[in-house]
N, C-alpha and C positions, 0 to 999 in steps of 0.2 A: 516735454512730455516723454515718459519713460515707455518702453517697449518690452523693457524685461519682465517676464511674467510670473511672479513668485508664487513658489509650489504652497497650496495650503494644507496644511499639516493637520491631519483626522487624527484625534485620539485613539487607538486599538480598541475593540471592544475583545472585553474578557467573558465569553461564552457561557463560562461556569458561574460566574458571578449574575449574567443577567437571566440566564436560567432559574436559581436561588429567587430572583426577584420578582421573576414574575412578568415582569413590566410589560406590559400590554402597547407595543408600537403603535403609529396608524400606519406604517406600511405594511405592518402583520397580513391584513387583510388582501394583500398583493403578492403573497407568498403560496405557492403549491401546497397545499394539506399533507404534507409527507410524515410517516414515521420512522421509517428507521432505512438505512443502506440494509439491501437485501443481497444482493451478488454481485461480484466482479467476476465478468465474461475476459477466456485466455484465449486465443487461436491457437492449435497444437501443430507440430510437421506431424507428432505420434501421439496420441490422447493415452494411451498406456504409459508411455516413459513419463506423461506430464503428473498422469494418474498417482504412478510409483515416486516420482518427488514432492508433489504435494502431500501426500501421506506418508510418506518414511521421514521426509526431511522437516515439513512443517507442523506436523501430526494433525491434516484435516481428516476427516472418515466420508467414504465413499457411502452415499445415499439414493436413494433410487432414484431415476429420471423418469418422465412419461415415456413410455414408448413411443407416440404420435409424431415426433421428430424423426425427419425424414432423412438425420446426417450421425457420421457417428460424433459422441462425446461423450461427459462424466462426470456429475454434479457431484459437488464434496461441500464440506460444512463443517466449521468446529468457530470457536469464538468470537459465535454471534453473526458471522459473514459464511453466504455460501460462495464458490467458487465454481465457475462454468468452463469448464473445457471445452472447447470448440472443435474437431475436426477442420485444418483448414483447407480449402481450394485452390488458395492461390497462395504458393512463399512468397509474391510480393508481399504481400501484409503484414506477415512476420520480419522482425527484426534482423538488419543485416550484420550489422559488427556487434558481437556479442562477445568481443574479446575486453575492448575499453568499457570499463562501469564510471558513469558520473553520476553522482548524487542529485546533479542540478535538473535531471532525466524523469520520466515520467515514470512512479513506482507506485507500489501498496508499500502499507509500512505496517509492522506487528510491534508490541509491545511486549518487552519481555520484565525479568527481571534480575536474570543473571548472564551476563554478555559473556562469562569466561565461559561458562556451559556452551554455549551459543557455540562461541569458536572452534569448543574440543568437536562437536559434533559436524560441525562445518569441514573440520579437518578431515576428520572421521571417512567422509562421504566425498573428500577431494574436490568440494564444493570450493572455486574463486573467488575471495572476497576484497572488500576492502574495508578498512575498519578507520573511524575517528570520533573526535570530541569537539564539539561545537560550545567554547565559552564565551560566556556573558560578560563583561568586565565590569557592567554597571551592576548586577545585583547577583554576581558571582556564582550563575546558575552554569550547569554541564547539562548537555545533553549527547551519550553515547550512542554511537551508531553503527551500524556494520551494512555494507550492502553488495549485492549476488545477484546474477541472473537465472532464472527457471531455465527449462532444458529451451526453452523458445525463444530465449535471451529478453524476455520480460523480466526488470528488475524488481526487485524485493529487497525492500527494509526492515533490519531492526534495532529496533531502538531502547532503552532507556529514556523514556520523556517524561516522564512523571511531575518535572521539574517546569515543565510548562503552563 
Protein backbone atom coordinates (compact mmCIF):
# COMPACT_ATOMS: atom_id res chain seq x y z
CA UNK A 1 0.00 0.00 0.00
CA UNK A 2 1.33 3.38 -1.23
CA UNK A 3 1.41 6.43 1.15
CA UNK A 4 2.48 8.95 -1.43
CA UNK A 5 -0.07 11.14 -2.28
CA UNK A 6 -0.08 12.37 -5.87
CA UNK A 7 -0.90 16.16 -6.46
CA UNK A 8 -4.03 16.20 -8.83
CA UNK A 9 -3.45 18.51 -11.65
CA UNK A 10 -6.74 21.14 -12.32
CA UNK A 11 -6.54 22.36 -15.73
CA UNK A 12 -6.32 26.55 -15.37
CA UNK A 13 -9.36 28.20 -16.21
CA UNK A 14 -9.03 31.04 -18.87
CA UNK A 15 -11.41 33.78 -17.46
CA UNK A 16 -11.77 35.49 -20.90
CA UNK A 17 -12.69 32.59 -22.66
CA UNK A 18 -15.43 31.44 -20.06
CA UNK A 19 -16.71 34.81 -19.97
CA UNK A 20 -17.17 34.63 -24.12
CA UNK A 21 -19.23 31.65 -23.02
CA UNK A 22 -21.30 32.22 -21.01
CA UNK A 23 -21.44 29.00 -19.27
CA UNK A 24 -23.65 28.93 -16.49
CA UNK A 25 -21.78 26.77 -13.49
CA UNK A 26 -23.83 25.19 -10.70
CA UNK A 27 -21.65 26.72 -8.28
CA UNK A 28 -22.49 30.19 -9.80
CA UNK A 29 -25.23 30.13 -7.47
CA UNK A 30 -22.65 30.03 -4.42
CA UNK A 31 -20.79 33.15 -5.56
CA UNK A 32 -21.37 36.87 -4.01
CA UNK A 33 -23.43 38.98 -6.75
CA UNK A 34 -20.45 41.31 -7.19
CA UNK A 35 -19.74 43.72 -10.03
CA UNK A 36 -16.78 45.32 -10.28
CA UNK A 37 -13.43 46.09 -7.74
CA UNK A 38 -14.42 49.53 -6.45
CA UNK A 39 -11.38 50.76 -4.28
CA UNK A 40 -8.27 49.78 -2.74
CA UNK A 41 -7.84 51.43 0.75
CA UNK A 42 -3.73 52.86 1.47
CA UNK A 43 -3.00 53.82 5.25
CA UNK A 44 -0.89 57.17 4.99
CA UNK A 45 2.14 58.37 7.75
CA UNK A 46 0.91 61.84 5.53
CA UNK A 47 -2.40 61.62 3.28
CA UNK A 48 -0.94 64.85 1.27
CA UNK A 49 2.53 63.32 0.26
CA UNK A 50 0.30 60.03 -0.65
CA UNK A 51 -2.15 62.48 -2.31
CA UNK A 52 0.80 64.24 -4.41
CA UNK A 53 2.25 60.65 -5.57
CA UNK A 54 -0.82 59.14 -6.50
CA UNK A 55 -1.53 62.00 -8.72
CA UNK A 56 1.70 63.29 -10.08
CA UNK A 57 3.34 59.95 -10.32
CA UNK A 58 0.25 57.55 -11.29
CA UNK A 59 -2.01 60.36 -12.71
CA UNK A 60 -5.29 59.25 -10.43
CA UNK A 61 -7.54 62.75 -9.90
CA UNK A 62 -8.55 63.64 -6.45
CA UNK A 63 -12.36 63.49 -6.12
CA UNK A 64 -14.59 64.48 -3.38
CA UNK A 65 -15.04 62.38 -0.21
CA UNK A 66 -18.07 62.62 2.20
CA UNK A 67 -17.31 64.80 4.91
CA UNK A 68 -19.23 62.29 7.53
CA UNK A 69 -15.74 60.71 8.18
CA UNK A 70 -14.55 61.41 11.19
CA UNK A 71 -10.48 60.81 10.20
CA UNK A 72 -8.32 62.66 7.77
CA UNK A 73 -7.99 61.10 3.96
CA UNK A 74 -8.26 61.34 0.16
CA UNK A 75 -10.30 59.59 -2.42
CA UNK A 76 -8.62 59.54 -5.89
CA UNK A 77 -10.03 57.60 -9.18
CA UNK A 78 -8.81 57.25 -12.71
CA UNK A 79 -8.80 53.78 -14.47
CA UNK A 80 -11.70 52.45 -13.37
CA UNK A 81 -10.27 51.82 -9.57
CA UNK A 82 -10.67 54.37 -6.77
CA UNK A 83 -7.94 54.77 -4.36
CA UNK A 84 -8.55 55.40 -0.43
CA UNK A 85 -6.10 57.03 1.54
CA UNK A 86 -6.28 56.45 4.93
CA UNK A 87 -4.95 58.79 7.63
CA UNK A 88 -3.03 56.18 9.76
CA UNK A 89 -3.08 55.86 13.74
CA UNK A 90 -0.80 53.55 14.32
CA UNK A 91 2.87 53.03 12.16
CA UNK A 92 2.52 49.55 13.22
CA UNK A 93 0.31 48.93 10.25
CA UNK A 94 2.44 50.49 7.77
CA UNK A 95 5.09 48.79 6.36
CA UNK A 96 8.64 48.64 7.95
CA UNK A 97 11.37 47.93 5.25
CA UNK A 98 10.47 49.88 2.50
CA UNK A 99 14.11 49.64 1.23
CA UNK A 100 13.89 45.82 -0.25
CA UNK A 101 10.98 45.41 -3.20
CA UNK A 102 10.07 41.78 -3.87
CA UNK A 103 7.66 41.15 -6.48
CA UNK A 104 6.48 37.90 -4.61
CA UNK A 105 4.95 40.76 -1.94
CA UNK A 106 1.69 41.93 -1.67
CA UNK A 107 0.92 44.75 -4.59
CA UNK A 108 -1.69 46.64 -7.00
CA UNK A 109 -0.63 46.26 -10.48
CA UNK A 110 -1.38 48.77 -13.42
CA UNK A 111 -1.24 48.06 -16.99
CA UNK A 112 0.61 50.10 -19.24
CA UNK A 113 1.79 50.05 -22.62
CA UNK A 114 5.00 51.73 -22.93
CA UNK A 115 7.61 50.47 -20.05
CA UNK A 116 10.36 52.78 -21.36
CA UNK A 117 7.91 55.98 -20.64
CA UNK A 118 7.36 54.36 -17.47
CA UNK A 119 11.13 54.38 -16.54
CA UNK A 120 11.99 57.90 -17.83
CA UNK A 121 9.24 59.25 -15.52
CA UNK A 122 10.17 56.98 -12.66
CA UNK A 123 13.65 58.37 -13.03
CA UNK A 124 12.29 61.63 -13.39
CA UNK A 125 10.72 61.64 -9.83
CA UNK A 126 13.77 59.49 -8.25
CA UNK A 127 11.22 56.96 -7.73
CA UNK A 128 13.09 53.19 -6.76
CA UNK A 129 12.51 50.52 -8.96
CA UNK A 130 12.96 47.41 -10.05
CA UNK A 131 12.47 46.18 -13.43
CA UNK A 132 12.16 42.48 -15.21
CA UNK A 133 10.79 39.89 -17.86
CA UNK A 134 9.03 37.09 -16.84
CA UNK A 135 9.25 34.28 -19.92
CA UNK A 136 7.27 31.45 -20.95
CA UNK A 137 9.42 28.95 -22.61
CA UNK A 138 6.43 26.82 -23.69
CA UNK A 139 4.47 29.24 -25.72
CA UNK A 140 7.19 32.12 -25.83
CA UNK A 141 5.05 34.76 -24.11
CA UNK A 142 6.94 37.93 -22.04
CA UNK A 143 5.43 39.64 -19.57
CA UNK A 144 7.29 43.00 -18.42
CA UNK A 145 7.28 44.42 -15.32
CA UNK A 146 8.68 47.22 -13.11
CA UNK A 147 7.85 47.50 -9.38
CA UNK A 148 8.14 50.60 -6.58
CA UNK A 149 6.86 51.42 -3.43
CA UNK A 150 4.29 54.56 -2.60
CA UNK A 151 5.68 56.92 -0.13
CA UNK A 152 4.00 54.24 2.65
CA UNK A 153 6.17 51.58 1.25
CA UNK A 154 2.95 49.96 -0.37
CA UNK A 155 4.18 48.31 -3.58
CA UNK A 156 2.92 48.93 -6.95
CA UNK A 157 3.19 47.27 -10.23
CA UNK A 158 3.58 47.78 -13.74
CA UNK A 159 3.27 45.77 -16.12
CA UNK A 160 2.98 44.90 -19.72
CA UNK A 161 0.44 41.71 -19.50
CA UNK A 162 -1.49 41.78 -22.26
CA UNK A 163 0.07 38.66 -23.27
CA UNK A 164 -1.82 36.89 -20.54
Amino acid sequence: MSTKMEKKEEEPINVREKEKEGDDDDDDHHQLPLMALNHVSRLCRNVQESVDFYTKVLGFVLIERPSAFDFDGAWLFNYGVGIHLLQSRDEDRLPHDTRHLDPMDNHISFQCEDMRAVEEKLKERNVKYIKRTVEDDEDGTAIDQMFFDDPDGFMIEICICENL
